[in-house]
VEXDREN-2710 file (C-alpha; in Angstrom, 1 decimal):
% VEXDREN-2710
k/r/px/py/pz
1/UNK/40.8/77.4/30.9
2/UNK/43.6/75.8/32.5
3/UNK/43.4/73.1/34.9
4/UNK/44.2/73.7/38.6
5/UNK/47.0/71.6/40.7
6/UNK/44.3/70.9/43.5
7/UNK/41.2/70.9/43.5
8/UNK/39.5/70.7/47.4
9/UNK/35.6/69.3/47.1
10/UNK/32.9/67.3/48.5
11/UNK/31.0/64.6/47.5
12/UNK/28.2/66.0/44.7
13/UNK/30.8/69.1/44.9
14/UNK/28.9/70.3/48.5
15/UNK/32.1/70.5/51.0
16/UNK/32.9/72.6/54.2
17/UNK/35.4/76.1/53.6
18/UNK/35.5/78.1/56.5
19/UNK/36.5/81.2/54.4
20/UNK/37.8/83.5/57.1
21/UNK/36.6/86.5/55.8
22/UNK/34.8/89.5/58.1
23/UNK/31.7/87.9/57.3
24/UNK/32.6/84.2/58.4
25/UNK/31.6/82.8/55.3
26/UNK/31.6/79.5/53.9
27/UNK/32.0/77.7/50.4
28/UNK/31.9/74.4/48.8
29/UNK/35.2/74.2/46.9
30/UNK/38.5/75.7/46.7
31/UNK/41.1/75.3/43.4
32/UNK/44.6/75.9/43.9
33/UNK/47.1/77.1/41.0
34/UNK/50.6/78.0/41.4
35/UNK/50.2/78.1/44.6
36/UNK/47.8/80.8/45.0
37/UNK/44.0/80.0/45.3
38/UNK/42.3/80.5/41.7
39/UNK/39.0/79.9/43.0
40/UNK/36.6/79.7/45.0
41/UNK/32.7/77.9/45.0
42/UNK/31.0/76.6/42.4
43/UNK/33.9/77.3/39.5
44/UNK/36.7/75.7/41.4
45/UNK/35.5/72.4/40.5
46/UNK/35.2/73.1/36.9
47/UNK/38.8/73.7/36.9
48/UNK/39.5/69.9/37.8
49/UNK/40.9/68.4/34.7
50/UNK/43.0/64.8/34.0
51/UNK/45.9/65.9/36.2
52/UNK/44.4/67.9/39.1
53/UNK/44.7/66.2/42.7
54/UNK/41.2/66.4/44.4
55/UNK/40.5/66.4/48.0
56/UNK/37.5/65.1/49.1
57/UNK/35.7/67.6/51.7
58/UNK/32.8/64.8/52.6
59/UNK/32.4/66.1/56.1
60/UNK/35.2/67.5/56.8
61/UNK/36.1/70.9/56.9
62/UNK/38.8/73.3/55.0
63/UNK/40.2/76.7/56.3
64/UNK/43.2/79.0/56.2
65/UNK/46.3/77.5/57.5
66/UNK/46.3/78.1/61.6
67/UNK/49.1/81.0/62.2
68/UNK/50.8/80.9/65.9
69/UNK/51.1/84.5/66.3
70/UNK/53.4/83.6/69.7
71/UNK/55.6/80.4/70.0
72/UNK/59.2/79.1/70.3
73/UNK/59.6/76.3/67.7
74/UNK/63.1/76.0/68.0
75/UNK/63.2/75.7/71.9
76/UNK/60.3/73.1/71.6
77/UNK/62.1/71.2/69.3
78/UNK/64.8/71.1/71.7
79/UNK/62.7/69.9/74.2
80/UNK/61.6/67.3/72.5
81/UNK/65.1/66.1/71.7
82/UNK/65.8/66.7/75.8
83/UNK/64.4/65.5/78.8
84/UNK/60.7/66.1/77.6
85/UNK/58.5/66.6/81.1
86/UNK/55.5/68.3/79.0
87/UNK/53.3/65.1/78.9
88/UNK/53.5/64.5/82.5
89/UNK/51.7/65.9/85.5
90/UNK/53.1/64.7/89.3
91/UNK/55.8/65.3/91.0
92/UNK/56.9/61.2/90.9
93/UNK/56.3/61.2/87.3
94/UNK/59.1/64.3/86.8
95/UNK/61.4/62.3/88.8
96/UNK/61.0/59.1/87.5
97/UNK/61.5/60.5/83.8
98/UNK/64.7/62.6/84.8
99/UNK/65.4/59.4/86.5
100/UNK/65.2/57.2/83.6
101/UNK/67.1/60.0/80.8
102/UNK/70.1/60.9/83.1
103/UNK/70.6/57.0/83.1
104/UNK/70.4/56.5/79.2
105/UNK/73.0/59.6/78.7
106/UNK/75.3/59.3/81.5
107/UNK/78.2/61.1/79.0
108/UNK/76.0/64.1/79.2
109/UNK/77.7/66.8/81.2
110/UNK/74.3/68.6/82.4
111/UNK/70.8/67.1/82.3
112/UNK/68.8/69.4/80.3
113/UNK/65.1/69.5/79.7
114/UNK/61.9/70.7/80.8
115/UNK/58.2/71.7/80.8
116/UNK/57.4/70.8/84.0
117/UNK/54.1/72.3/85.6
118/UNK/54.0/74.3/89.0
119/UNK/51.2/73.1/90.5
120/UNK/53.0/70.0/90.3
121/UNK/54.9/70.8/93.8
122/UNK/54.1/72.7/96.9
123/UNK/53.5/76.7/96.2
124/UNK/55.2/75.5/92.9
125/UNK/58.6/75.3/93.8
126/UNK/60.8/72.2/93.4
127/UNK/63.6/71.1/95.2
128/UNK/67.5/71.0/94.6
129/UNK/67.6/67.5/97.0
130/UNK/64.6/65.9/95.4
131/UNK/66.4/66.4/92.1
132/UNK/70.0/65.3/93.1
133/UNK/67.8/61.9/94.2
134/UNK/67.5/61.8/90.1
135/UNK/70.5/62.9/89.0
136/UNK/73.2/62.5/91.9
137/UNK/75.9/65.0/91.8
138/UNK/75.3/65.7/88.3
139/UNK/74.3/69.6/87.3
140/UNK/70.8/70.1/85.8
141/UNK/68.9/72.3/84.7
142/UNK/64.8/71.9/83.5
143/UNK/63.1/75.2/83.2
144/UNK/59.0/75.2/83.7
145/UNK/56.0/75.2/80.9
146/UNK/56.3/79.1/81.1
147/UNK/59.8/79.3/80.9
148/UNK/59.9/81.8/84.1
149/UNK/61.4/79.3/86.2
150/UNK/63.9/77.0/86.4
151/UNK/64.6/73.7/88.4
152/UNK/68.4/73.0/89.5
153/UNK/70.0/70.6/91.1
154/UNK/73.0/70.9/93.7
155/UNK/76.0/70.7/91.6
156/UNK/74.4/73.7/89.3
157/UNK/74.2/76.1/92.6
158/UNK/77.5/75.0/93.5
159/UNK/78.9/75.8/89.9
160/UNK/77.4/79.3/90.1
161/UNK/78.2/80.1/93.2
162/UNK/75.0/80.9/94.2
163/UNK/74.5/80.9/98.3
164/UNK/72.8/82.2/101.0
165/UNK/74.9/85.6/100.5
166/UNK/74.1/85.8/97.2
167/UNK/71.4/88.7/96.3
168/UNK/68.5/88.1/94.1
169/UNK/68.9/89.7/90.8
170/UNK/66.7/92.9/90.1
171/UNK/64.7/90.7/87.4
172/UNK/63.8/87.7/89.6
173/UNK/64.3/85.5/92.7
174/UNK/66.3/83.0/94.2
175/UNK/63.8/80.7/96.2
176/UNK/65.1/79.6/99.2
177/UNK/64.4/77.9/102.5
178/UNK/63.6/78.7/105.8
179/UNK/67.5/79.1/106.6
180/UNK/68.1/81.6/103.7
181/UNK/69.5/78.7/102.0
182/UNK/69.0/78.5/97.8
183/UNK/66.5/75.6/98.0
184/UNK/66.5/74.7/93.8
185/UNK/63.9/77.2/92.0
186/UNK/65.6/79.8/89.9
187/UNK/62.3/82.4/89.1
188/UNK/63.3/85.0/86.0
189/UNK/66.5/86.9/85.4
190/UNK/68.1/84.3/88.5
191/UNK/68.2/81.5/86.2
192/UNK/70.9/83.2/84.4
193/UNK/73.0/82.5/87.1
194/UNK/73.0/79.0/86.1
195/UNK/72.4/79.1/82.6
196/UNK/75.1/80.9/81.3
197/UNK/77.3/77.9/82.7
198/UNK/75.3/75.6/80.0
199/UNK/77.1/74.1/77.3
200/UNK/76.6/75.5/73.8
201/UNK/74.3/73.3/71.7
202/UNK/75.7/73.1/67.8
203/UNK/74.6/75.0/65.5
204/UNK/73.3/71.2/63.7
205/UNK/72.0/70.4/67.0
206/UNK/69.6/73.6/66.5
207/UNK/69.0/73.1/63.2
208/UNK/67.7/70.1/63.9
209/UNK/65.4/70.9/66.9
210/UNK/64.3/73.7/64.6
211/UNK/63.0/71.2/61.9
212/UNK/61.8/68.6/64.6
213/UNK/59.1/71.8/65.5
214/UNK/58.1/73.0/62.2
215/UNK/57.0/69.5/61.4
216/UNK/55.1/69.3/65.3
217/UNK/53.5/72.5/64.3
218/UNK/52.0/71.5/61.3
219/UNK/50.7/68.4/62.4
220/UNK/48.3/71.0/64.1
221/UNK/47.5/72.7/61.0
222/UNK/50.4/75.7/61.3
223/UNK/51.5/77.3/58.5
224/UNK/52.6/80.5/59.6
225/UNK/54.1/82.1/63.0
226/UNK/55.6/84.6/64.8
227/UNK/59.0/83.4/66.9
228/UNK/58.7/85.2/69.9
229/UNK/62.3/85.6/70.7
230/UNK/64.9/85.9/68.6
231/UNK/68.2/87.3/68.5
232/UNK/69.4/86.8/71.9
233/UNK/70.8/84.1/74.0
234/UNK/67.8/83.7/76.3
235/UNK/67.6/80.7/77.0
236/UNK/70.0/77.9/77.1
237/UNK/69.2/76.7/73.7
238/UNK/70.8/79.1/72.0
239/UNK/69.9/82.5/69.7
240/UNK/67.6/81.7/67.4
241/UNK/68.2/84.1/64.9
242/UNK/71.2/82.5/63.0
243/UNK/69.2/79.4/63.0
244/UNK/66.1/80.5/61.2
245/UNK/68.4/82.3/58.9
246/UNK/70.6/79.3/57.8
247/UNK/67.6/77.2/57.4
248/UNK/65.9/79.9/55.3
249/UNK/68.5/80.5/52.9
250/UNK/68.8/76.7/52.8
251/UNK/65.0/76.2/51.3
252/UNK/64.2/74.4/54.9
253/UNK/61.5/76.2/56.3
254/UNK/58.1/75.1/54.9
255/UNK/56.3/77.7/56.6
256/UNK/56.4/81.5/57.3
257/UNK/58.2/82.8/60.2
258/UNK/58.1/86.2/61.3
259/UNK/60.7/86.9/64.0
260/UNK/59.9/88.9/67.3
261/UNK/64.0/90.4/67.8
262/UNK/64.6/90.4/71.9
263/UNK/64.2/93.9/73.2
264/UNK/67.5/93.6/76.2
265/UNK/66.3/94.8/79.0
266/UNK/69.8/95.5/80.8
267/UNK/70.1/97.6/77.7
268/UNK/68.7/101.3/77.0
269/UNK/67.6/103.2/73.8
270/UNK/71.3/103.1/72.4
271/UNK/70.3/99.1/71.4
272/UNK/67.9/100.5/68.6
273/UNK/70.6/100.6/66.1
274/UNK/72.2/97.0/66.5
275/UNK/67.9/95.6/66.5
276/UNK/67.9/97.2/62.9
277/UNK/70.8/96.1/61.9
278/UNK/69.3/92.5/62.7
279/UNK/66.4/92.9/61.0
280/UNK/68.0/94.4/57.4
281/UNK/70.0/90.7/57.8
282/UNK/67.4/88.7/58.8
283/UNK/65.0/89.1/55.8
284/UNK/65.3/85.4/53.9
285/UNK/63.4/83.6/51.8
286/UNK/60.2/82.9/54.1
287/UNK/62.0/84.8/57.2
288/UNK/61.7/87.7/58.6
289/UNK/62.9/89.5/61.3
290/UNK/60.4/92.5/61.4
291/UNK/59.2/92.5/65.2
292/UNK/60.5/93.8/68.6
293/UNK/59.6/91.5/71.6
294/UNK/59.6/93.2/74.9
295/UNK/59.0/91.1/77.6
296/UNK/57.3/93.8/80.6
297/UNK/57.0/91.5/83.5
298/UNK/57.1/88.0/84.6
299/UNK/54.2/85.6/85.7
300/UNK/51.5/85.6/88.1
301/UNK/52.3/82.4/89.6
302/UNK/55.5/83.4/91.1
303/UNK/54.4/87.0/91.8
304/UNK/56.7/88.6/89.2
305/UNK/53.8/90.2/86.5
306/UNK/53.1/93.5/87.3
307/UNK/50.1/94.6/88.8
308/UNK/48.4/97.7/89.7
309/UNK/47.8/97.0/93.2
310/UNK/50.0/94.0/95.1
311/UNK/49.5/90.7/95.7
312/UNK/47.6/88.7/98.2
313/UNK/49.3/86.8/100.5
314/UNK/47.2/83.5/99.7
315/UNK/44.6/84.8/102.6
316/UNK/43.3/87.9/101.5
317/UNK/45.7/90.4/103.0
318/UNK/47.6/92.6/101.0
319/UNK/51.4/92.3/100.6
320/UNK/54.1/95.0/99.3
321/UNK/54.7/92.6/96.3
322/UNK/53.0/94.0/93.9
323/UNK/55.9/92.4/90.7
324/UNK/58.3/93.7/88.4
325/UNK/58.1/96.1/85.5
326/UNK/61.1/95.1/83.5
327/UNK/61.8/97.7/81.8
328/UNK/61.0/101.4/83.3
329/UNK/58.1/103.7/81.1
330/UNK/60.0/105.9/80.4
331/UNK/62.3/103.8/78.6
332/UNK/59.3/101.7/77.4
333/UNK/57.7/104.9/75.9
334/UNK/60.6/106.4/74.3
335/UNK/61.1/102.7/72.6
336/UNK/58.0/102.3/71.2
337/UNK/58.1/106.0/69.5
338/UNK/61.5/105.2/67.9
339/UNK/60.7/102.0/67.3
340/UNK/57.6/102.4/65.6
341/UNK/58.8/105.0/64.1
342/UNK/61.4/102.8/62.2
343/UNK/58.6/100.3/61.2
344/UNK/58.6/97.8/63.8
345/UNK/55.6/96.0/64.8
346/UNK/56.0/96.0/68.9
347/UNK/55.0/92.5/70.4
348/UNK/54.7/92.8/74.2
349/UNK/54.6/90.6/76.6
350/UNK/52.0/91.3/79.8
351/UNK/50.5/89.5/82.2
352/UNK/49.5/91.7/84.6
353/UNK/46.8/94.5/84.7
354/UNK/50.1/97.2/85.2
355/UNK/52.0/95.6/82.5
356/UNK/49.6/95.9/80.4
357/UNK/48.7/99.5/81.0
358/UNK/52.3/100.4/81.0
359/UNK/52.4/98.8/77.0
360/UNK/49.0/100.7/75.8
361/UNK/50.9/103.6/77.2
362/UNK/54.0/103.3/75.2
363/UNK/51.6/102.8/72.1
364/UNK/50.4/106.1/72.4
365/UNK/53.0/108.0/73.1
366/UNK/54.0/106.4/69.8
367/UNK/50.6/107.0/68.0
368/UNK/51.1/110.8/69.5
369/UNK/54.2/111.5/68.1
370/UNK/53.7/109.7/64.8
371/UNK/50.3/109.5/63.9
372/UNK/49.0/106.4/62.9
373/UNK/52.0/104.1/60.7
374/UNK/49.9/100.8/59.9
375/UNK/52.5/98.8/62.5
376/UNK/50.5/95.9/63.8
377/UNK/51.3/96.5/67.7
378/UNK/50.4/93.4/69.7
379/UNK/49.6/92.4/73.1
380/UNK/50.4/88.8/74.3
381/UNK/49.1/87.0/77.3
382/UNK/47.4/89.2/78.8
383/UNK/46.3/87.7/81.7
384/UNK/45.1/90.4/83.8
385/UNK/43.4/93.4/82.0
386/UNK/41.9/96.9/84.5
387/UNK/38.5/97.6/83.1
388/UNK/39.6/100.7/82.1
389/UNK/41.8/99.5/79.7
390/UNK/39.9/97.3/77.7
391/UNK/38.2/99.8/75.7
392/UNK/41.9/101.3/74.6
393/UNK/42.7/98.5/72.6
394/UNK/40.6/99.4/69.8
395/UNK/41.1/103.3/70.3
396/UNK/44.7/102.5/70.2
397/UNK/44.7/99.6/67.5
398/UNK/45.9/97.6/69.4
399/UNK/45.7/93.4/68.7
400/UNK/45.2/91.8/71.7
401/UNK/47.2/88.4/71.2
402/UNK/45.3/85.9/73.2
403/UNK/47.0/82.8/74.7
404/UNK/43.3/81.3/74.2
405/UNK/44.3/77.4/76.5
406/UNK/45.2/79.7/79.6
407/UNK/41.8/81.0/80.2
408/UNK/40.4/78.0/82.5
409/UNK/40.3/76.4/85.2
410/UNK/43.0/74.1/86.5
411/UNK/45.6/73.3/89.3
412/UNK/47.8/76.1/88.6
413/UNK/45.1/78.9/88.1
414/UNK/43.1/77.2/91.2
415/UNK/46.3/77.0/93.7
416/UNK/49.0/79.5/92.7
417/UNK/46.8/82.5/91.0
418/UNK/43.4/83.1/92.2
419/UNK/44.3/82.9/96.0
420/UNK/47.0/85.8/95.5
421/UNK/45.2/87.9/92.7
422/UNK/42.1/88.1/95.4
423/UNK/38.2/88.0/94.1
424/UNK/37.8/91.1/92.1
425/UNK/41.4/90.6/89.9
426/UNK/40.6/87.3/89.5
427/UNK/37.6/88.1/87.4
428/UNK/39.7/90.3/85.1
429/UNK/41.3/87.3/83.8
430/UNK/40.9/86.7/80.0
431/UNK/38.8/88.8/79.3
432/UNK/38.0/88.1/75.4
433/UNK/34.6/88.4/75.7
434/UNK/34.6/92.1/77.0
435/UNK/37.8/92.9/74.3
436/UNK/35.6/91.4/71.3
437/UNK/32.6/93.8/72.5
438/UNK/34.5/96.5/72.9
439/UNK/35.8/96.1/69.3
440/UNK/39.5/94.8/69.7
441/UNK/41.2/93.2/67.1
442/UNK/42.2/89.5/68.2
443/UNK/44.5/87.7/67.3
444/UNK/46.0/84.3/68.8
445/UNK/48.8/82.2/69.6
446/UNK/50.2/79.2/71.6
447/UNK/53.5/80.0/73.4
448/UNK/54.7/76.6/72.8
449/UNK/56.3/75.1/74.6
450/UNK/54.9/76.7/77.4
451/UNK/51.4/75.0/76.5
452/UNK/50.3/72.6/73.3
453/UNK/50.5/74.4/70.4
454/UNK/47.1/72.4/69.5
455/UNK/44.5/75.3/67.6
456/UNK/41.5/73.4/68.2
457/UNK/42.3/72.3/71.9
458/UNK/42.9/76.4/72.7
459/UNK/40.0/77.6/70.7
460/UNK/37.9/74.8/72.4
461/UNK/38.9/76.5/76.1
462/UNK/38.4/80.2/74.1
463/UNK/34.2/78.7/73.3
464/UNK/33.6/76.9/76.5
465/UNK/35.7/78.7/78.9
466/UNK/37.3/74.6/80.0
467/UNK/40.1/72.8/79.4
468/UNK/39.6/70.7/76.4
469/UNK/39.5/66.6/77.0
470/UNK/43.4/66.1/75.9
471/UNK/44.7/69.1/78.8
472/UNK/43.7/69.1/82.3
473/UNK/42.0/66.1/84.0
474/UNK/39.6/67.0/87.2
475/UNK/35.6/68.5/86.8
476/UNK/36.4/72.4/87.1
477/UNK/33.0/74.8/85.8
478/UNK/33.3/76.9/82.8
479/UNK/35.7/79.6/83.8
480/UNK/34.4/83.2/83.8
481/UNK/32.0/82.0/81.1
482/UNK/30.8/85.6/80.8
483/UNK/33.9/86.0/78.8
484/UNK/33.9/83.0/76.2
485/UNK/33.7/83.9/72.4
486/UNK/31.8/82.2/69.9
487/UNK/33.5/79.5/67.4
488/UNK/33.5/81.9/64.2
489/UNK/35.4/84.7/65.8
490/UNK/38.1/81.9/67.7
491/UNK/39.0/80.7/64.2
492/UNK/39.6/84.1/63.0
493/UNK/41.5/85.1/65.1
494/UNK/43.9/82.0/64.8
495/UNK/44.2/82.3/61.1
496/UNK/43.3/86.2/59.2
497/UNK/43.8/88.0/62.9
498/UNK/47.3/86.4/63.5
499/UNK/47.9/87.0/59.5
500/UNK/47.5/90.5/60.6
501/UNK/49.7/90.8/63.1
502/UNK/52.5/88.3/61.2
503/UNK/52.0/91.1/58.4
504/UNK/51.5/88.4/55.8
505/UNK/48.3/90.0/54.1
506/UNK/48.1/87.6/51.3
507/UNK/47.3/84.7/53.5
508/UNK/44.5/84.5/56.7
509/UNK/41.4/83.7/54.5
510/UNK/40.2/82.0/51.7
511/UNK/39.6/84.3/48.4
512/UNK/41.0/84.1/45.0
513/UNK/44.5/85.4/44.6
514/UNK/45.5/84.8/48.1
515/UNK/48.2/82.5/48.6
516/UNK/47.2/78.6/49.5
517/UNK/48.0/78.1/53.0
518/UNK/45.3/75.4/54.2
519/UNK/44.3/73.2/56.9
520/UNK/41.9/70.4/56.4
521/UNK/39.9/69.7/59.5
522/UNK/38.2/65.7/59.9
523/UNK/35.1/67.4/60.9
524/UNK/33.3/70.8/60.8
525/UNK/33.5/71.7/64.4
526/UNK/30.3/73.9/64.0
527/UNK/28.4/70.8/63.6
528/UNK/27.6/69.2/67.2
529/UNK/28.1/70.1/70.5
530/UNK/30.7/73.3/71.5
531/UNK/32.4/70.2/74.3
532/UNK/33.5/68.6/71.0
533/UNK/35.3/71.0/69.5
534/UNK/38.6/70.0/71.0
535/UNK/38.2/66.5/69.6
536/UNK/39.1/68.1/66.3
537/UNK/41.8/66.8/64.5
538/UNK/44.2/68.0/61.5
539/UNK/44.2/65.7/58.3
540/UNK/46.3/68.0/56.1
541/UNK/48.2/71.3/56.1
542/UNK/49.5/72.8/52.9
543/UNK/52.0/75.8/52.3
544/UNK/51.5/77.4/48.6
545/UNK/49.6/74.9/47.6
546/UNK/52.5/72.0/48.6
547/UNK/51.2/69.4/51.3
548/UNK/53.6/70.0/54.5
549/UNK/51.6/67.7/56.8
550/UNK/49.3/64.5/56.0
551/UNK/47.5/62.6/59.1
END
């Protein structure tokens, strides 16, 4: 019998393997082999021999590598090469920061960056003059966490052109102040007013922030994920696509990347043929482009995610508003047939309870006219859900993509969301509790950088409906605790139900044959109490059998 490569086991061979399976079973021991897992329990050990590395499980716990079925690696990297604002909280502290990095790169032509929080300013909309006290007549440019807003400074209205005439964009807003004048918040399609002025980073520069993220990520135990936006220029960092596929064919990326390919929504159908030609050249080594990312409406916070019925106006009075569908059903339906169709899996993006109807839709006209294909269809975010539709994601097969950190109380929710959503929407939000007894398939992700792209800290806030001890400071109560899921069914979602919806079927759980993507845990978070679970930490992460990450 020959030895394995890597042997994982605990003292007296008793260790901790979360196996993943529908069962949520567990094992002592693991052996690895050519990179695929030869086996599992009481023979693994038997296959340690003279030159097999051995990983001692003594209280600690193994289990599929995490996959990040929605996150921008490359723009966080970027971020973290920029003016980072993600670690911060106040309004000073922002300032201060930009402060401090527009000093130390006064050569820079704009000062980029971002990640700053909403809640962080009044109705969560920052100023042009409180930023030009930073920067001085210097253009910048620092989007938000979510990425659906963006903070400017003077110079970059001035170099757009962008004034009291000018008209909001049919995607988004131009905030402005009591005089009509743009005040320095740019909310969706208006902040590419400004940043199509932004200078083109290298294609080094990206490669680089690319690699900076894929190491971030699997210091959290990542070994797989799905980009959510690729092949387009939207954001200022550049298209991702040609990055990914350079580092690819280089041997660079250390762990699987499935591409979501941007769905333009100033575009119609006729765009169908230039998304395949993308994916047929963006299938490398441990890429692929195999996913269509529509984005269907913006963010609750700045009243742009669609809803059924409008918004609140912060006292309980109805408005008109009720937010934008990006791109019209009709169009949406006639997408999803054809694309499905084709073989795409169709990642949406919805936040609100109209949005999300509007993408079930589009699934079943596609279901009707083509039966069921085996496409993983996926819904992100999904914020706001109608009662009514919660049962449709299983009828429909639909995934239900779960952004587990959001689903909690904290300054943003508490401030800019429940007040306008009103008392009965509110308590719609999240609900994974009502999808996982309804049968829906769950699977989750981080949208980093919008939010850490920490497992443990997520699935923490997914268990005990809070914020884990490393997010939000302040004593908030569980949040809709009706809705929280248990520990078992968290961590399957973040590793075999995002290997479902990444269509990567030989990875997601621990068995013999599948390949050996692994995260070693310092603890087994079922032992002790659920308000530890976010104090987990990552030791180890392993692609194929090759350590990526070591604590």
């Amino acid at each position: 019998m020959t030895d394995a490569d890597l042997v994982f086991a605990g003292g007296a061979y008793g260790g901790r393997v979360f196996l993943s399976d529908a069962s949520r079973g567990r094992a002592d021991a693991v052996a690895v082999r050519d990179g695929r897992i030869v086996a599992v329990g009481a023979d693994a050990v038997e296959l340690i021999g003279p030159r097999t590395e051995t990983v001692d499980l003594d209280g600690r716990m193994l289990l599929p590598g995490f996959q990040d079925a929605h996150v921008h690696p490359l723009w966080g990297g970027l971020d973290l090469l920029r003016c980072d604002l993600s670690d911060l909280s106040t309004s000073d502290d922002y300032l201060r920061r930009v402060r401090g990095y527009a000093a130390e790169h006064p050569d820079d032509e704009w000062v980029l960056g971002g990640g700053w929080m909403m809640s962080a300013f009044p109705g969560g909309t920052p100023t042009a003059s409180a930023l030009d006290s930073a920067v001085g007549d210097r253009p910048a440019f620092l989007p938000n966490r979510d990425g659906h807003g963006a903070w400017v400074s003077s110079r970059a209205l001035e170099l757009a052109g962008i004034t009291r005439d000018t008209p909001d964009p049919d995607d988004g807003r131009i905030e402005r102040d009591a005089d009509g004048m743009p005040s320095g918040t740019l909310h969706e399609g208006a902040m590419t007013l400004v940043n199509r002025l932004l200078p083109e980073e290298p294609h080094e520069r990206l490669r680089e922030a690319l690699a900076v993220g894929q190491r971030y990520l699997h210091s959290f135990g990542i070994t797989a994920w799905q980009d959510a936006i690729v092949g387009t220029q939207y954001s200022d960092a550049g298209d991702p696509l040609p990055v990914y596929i350079a580092a690819a064919a280089a041997g660079e990326l250390t762990g699987r990347v499935v591409g979501s390919l941007w769905w333009d929504r100033t575009r119609g159908l006729e765009q169908i043929d230039d998304l395949v030609a993308r994916r047929d050249s963006g299938r490398v080594g441990r890429f692929n482009a195999t996913s269509i990312k529509i984005m269907q409406d913006g963010v609750a916070e700045n009243f742009t995610a669609s809803m059924l019925e409008p918004y609140c106006d912060g006292h309980g009075h109805p408005t008109e508003n009720a937010g934008i569908s990006f791109v019209p059903p009709d169009v949406l339906n006639e997408a999803a047939a054809r694309l499905d169709a084709l073989g795409f899996t169709l990642h949406f993006h919805a936040i609100g309870d109209r949005a999300v109807r509007e993408c079930l839709d589009a699934v079943e006209t596609a279901l009707r006219r083509n039966g069921p294909r085996g496409n993983p269809h996926h819904i992100s975010h999904i914020q706001v859900i109608h009662p009514d539709d919660v049962p449709r994601f299983r009828r429909l097969g639909v995934t239900a993509n779960m952004q587990m950190l959001w689903a909690t109380l904290e300054p943003q929710m508490v401030d800019l969301t429940l007040p306008f959503l009103g008392e009965q929407r509110s308590s719609w939000q999240y609900p994974f509790g009502d999808l996982l007894r309804a049968g829906a398939a769950l699977a989750a992700g981080s949208d980093w950088s919008v939010s850490t792209p920490d497992p443990m800290a997520a699935i923490h806030t997914a268990v005990n409906r809070r914020s884990a001890p490393s997010e939000w400071e302040g004593d908030y109560p569980p949040f809709l605790p009706e809705q929280a899921i248990d520990l078992g069914t968290a961590l399957h979602a973040y590793t075999a139900g995002s290997a479902r919806v990444n269509s990567l079927p030989e990875t997601g759980t621990i068995r013999v044959g599948m390949l050996a993507d692994l995260t070693l845990l310092d603890r087994d978070p079922f032992e002790g109490p659920a308000e530890k679970i976010g104090d987990t930490q990552v030791l180890g992460t392993w692609v194929e059998g090759e350590r990526v990450y070591e604590a």
